[in-house]
C-alpha positions as CSV (number, residue, x, y, z in Angstrom):
1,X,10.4,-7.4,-48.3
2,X,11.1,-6.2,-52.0
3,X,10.1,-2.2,-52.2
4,X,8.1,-1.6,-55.0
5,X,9.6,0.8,-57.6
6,X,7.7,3.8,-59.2
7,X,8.8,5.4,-62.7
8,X,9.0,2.4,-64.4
9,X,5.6,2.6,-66.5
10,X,7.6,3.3,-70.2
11,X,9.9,1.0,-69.0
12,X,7.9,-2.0,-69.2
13,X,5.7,-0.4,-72.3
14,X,8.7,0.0,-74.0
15,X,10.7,-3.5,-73.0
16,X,8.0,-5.3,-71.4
17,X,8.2,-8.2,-74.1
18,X,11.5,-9.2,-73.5
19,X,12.7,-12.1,-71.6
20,X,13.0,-10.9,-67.7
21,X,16.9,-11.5,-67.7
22,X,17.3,-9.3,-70.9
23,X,15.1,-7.0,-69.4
24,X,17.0,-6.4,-66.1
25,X,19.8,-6.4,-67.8
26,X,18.6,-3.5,-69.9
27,X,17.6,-1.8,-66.8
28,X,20.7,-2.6,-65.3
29,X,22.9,-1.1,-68.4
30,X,20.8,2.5,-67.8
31,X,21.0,2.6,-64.2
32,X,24.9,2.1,-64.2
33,X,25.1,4.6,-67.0
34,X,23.7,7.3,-64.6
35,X,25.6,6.6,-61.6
36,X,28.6,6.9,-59.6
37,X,31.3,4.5,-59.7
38,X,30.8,2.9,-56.5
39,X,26.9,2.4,-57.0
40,X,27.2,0.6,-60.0
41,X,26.0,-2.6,-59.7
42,X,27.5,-5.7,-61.8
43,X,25.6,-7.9,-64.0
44,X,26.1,-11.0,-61.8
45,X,23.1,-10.2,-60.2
46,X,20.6,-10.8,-62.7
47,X,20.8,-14.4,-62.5
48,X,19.3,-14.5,-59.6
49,X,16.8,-11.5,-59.3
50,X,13.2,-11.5,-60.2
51,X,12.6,-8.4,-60.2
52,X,14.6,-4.7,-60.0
53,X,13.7,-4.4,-56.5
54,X,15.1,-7.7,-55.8
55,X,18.6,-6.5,-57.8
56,X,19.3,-3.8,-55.3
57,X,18.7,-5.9,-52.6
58,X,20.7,-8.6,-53.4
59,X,23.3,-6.0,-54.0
60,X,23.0,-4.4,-50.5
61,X,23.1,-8.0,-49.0
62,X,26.7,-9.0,-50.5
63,X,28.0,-4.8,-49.5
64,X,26.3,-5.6,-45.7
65,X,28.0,-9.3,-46.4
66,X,24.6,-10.6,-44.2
67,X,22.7,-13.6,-45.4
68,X,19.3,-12.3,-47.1
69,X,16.6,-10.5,-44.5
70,X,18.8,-11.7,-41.9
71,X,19.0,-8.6,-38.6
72,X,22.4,-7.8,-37.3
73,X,24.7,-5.0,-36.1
74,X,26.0,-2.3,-38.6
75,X,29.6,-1.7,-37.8
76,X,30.1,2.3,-36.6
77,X,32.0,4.3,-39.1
78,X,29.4,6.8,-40.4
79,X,26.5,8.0,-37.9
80,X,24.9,8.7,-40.9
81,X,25.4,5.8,-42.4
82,X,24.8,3.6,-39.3
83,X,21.0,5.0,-39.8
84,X,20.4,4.4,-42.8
85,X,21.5,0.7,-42.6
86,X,20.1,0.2,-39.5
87,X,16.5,1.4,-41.3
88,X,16.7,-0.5,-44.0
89,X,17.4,-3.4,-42.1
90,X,14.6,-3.0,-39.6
91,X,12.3,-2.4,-42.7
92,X,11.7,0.8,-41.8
93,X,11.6,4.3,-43.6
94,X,15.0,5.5,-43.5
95,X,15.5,8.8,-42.5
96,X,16.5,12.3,-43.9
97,X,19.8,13.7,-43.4
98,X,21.4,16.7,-45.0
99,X,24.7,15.6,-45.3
100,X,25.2,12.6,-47.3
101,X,26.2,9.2,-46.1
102,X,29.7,8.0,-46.2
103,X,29.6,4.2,-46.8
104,X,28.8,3.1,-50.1
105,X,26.3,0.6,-49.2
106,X,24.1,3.3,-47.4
107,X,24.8,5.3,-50.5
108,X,23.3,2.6,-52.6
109,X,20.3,2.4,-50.1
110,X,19.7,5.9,-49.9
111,X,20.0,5.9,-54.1
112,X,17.6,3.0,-54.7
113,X,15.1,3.3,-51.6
114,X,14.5,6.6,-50.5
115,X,12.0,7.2,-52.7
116,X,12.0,4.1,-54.6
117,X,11.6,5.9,-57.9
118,X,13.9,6.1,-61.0
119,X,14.2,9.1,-63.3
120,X,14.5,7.3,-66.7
121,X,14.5,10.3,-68.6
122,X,17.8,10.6,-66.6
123,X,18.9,7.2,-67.1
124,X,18.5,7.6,-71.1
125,X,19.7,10.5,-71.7
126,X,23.5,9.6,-69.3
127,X,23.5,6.5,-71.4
128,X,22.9,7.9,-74.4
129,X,25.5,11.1,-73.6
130,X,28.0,8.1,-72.8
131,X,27.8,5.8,-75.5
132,X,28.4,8.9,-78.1
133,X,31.6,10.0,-75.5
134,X,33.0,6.5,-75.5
135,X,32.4,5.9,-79.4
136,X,34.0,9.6,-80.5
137,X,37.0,9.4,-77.9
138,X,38.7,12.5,-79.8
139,X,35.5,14.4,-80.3
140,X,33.9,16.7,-77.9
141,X,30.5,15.9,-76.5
142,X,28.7,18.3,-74.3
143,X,25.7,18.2,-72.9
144,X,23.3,21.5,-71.9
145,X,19.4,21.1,-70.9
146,X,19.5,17.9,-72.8
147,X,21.0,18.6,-76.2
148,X,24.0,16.1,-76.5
149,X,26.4,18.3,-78.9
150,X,29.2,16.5,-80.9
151,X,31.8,19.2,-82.0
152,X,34.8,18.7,-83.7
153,X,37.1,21.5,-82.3
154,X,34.6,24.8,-82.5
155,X,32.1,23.0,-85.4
156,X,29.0,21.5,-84.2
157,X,28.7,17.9,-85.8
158,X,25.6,16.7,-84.8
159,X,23.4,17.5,-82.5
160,X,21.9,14.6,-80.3
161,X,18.7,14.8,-77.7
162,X,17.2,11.4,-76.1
163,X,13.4,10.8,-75.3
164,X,12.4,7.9,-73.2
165,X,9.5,7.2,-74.6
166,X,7.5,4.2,-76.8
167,X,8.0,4.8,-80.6
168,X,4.5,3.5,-82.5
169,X,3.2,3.7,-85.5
170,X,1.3,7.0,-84.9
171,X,4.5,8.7,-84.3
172,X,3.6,11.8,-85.9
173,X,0.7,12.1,-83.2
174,X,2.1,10.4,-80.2
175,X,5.3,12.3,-80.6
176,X,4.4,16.2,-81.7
177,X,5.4,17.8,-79.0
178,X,9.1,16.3,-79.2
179,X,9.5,16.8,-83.2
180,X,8.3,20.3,-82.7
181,X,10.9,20.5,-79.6
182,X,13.6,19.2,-81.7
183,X,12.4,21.2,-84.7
184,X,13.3,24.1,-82.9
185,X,16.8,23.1,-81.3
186,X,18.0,22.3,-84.7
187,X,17.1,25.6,-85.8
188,X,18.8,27.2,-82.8
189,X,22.4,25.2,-83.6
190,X,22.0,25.4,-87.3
191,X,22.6,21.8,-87.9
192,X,20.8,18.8,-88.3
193,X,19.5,16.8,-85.4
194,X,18.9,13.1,-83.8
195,X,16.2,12.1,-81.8
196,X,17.2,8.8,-79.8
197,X,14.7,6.8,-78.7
198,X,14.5,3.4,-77.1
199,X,14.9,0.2,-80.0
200,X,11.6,-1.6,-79.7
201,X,10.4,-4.0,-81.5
202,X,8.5,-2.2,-83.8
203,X,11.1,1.0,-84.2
204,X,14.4,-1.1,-85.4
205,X,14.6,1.5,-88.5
206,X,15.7,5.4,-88.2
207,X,12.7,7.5,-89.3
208,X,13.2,11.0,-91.3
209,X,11.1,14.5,-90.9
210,X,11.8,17.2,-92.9
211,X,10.8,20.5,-92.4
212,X,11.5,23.9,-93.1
213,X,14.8,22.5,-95.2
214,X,15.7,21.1,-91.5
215,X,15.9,17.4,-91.3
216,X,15.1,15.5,-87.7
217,X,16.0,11.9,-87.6
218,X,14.1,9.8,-85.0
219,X,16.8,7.0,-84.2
220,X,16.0,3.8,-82.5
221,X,19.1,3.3,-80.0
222,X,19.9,-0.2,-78.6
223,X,20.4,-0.5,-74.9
224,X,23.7,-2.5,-74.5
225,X,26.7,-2.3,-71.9
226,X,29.3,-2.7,-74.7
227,X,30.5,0.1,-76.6
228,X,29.8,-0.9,-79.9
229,X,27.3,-3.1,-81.2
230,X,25.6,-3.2,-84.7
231,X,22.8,-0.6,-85.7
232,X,22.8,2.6,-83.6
């Protein structure tokens, strides 16, 4: 059975044109972005998903190295672990522990099926926080309560804050209560400001406010796994 994910609504406004293999891969891009090493999940397994749902489990088949929806013993090394894999297996709900599991696959169940919903605020904002790290390798990036901050030594370059959220034509409207947000952020670190956003296909050009002699610059940022790629 594939679980049914919840959190996803933007996501498909947002990329819900796209071909299904660009949009999993899209998917798959922010979800490794915001997660551990060891529960990132490679691209290989787009070709053959339909869905998210069926991505993870796919995944969890290969870590288990079962064939698909097939029932057999978990091997003993975390009791913790053991449950989890052994509930997931059954199809059952899988239970709450305190501690966390040991074995990466019943990590990756635990991440992707607990509560079968994504944060893509999250997502966004680690990818986003990421891509600026891995493009400004002798820059400092930091990150407090969502403002990305790109200092060179003590000087604040640029400030940076991501919004997972559809970019229209009524902007102005649809998107007050972030401008006004970011309005005042730039006002608290005395510099000017970017507000990423996810590329869609009608936001493919930055977009400039002005206010108050501050300047907000909505930017539509590309979802790729490489590190650079043209426009933002």
């Amino acid at each position: 059975m594939i679980s049914k994910f919840s959190g996803l609504d933007v996501f498909y406004e947002i990329y819900g044109s796209l071909y299904s293999s660009n949009r999993l891969e899209t998917f798959l891009t922010l979800y490794n972005s915001s997660v551990d090493e060891g529960l990132k999940i490679p691209y290989k397994y787009i070709k053959n998903s339909q869905s998210v749902g069926h991505i993870f489990h796919l995944r969890v088949n290969d870590l288990l190295n079962i064939k698909p929806f097939k029932f057999t013993k978990c091997v003993i090394f975390c009791l913790i672990s053991n449950a989890i894999i052994r509930a997931f297996l059954d199809g059952k709900e899988l239970p709450i522990f305190a501690r966390e599991p040991k074995m990466r696959v019943a990590k990756l169940i635990k991440t992707a099926f607990s509560n079968a919903k994504f944060d893509m605020q999250f997502m966004f904002s680690e990818y986003v926080f990421d891509k600026i790290s891995k493009r400004h390798p002798y820059k400092v990036v930091d990150m407090k309560d969502g403002l990305i901050l790109l200092k060179d030594g003590e000087k604040t370059i640029l400030g940076v804050i991501a919004f997972f959220k559809l970019v229209d034509s009524d902007y102005e409207n649809n998107l007050l209560a972030e401008i006004n947000f970011a309005h005042q952020k730039s006002r608290d670190i005395g510099t000017d400001l970017y507000m990423a956003f996810p590329r869609n296909v009608n936001f493919t050009r930055y977009i400039d406010i002005k206010q108050n002699g501050a300047r907000l610059r909505l930017v539509p940022y590309k979802i790729c796994n490489k590190i650079y790629d043209k426009g933002y």
